[in-house]
C-alpha positions in Angstrom: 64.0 112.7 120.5 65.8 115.8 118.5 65.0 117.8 122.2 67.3 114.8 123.8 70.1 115.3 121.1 70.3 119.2 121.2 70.4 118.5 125.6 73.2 115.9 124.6 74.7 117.4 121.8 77.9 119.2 124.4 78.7 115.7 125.4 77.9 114.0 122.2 79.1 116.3 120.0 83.4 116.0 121.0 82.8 112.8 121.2 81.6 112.3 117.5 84.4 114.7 116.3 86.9 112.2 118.3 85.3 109.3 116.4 85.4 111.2 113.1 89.1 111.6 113.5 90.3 108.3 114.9 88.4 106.9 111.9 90.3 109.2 109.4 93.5 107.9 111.0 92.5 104.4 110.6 91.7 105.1 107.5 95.2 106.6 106.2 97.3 104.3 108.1 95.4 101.6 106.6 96.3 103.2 102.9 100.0 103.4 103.8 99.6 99.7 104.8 98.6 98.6 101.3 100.5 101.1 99.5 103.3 99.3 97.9 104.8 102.4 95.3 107.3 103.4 98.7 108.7 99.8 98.7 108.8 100.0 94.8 110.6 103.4 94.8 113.2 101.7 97.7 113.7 99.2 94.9 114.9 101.4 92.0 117.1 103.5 94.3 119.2 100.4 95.6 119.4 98.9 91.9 120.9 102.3 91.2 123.3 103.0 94.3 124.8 99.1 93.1 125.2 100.1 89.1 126.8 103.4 90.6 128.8 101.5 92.8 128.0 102.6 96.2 126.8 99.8 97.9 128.4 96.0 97.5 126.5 93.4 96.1 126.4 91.5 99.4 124.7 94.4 101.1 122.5 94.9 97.9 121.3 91.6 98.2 120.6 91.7 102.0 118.9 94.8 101.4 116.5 93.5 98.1 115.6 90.7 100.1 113.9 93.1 102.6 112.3 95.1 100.7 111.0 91.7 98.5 109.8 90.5 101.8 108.1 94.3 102.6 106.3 93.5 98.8 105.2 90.1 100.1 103.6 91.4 102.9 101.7 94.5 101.6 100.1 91.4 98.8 99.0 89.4 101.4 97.4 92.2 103.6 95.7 93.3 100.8 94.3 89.8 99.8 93.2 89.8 103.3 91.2 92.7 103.0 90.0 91.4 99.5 88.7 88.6 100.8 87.0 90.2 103.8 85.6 92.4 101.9 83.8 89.6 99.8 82.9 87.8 102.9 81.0 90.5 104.1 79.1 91.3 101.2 78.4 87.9 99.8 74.4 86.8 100.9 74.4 84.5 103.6 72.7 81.3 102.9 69.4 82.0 104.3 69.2 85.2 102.7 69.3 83.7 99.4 70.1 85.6 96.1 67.6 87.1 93.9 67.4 87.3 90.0 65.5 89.4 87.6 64.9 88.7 84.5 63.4 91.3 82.3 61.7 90.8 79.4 61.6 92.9 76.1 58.0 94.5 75.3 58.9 92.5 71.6 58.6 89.7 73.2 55.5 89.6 75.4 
């Protein structure tokens, strides 16, 4: 078996480092999905461009009712992976759960 993956290991070896970096990328662009602090900063910076007067309050509107909707989103994805996430580790129901109890020495 470890003389089959040291034979393998030009071909398998890209390939795992390909893997290995596809996942990182999942991985980060899956962060910036449920990171909602850019959204947030958007927010302050177009409550300040209206109290400085550089934008109406018909486009500040328009514009807070995007970014609200962005905020919406980024909740819901994350609920979604909340919920998966419990799915997948919650017992099955013929696994069955298991409980232990311990008892103190003072009592035995």
């Amino acid at each position: 078996m470890i003389l089959f993956k040291l034979l393998a290991l030009p071909i398998t070896g890209p390939a795992a480092g390909i893997r290995y970096c596809l996942d990182k990328v999942v991985e980060y662009a899956e962060q910036q999905l449920t990171d909602d602090e850019p959204v947030r900063q958007e927010l302050l910076e177009l409550h300040l461009q209206l109290e400085e007067g550089q934008i109406g309050e018909q486009e500040f509107t328009e514009r807070e009712a995007g970014l609200f909707a962005r905020l919406r989103e980024i909740r819901e994805y994350r609920k979604e992976l909340a919920q998966e996430g419990i799915e997948t580790s919650a017992p099955t129901e013929t696994e069955g759960r298991t409980f232990v109890i311990e008892i103190p020495e003072e009592l035995e």
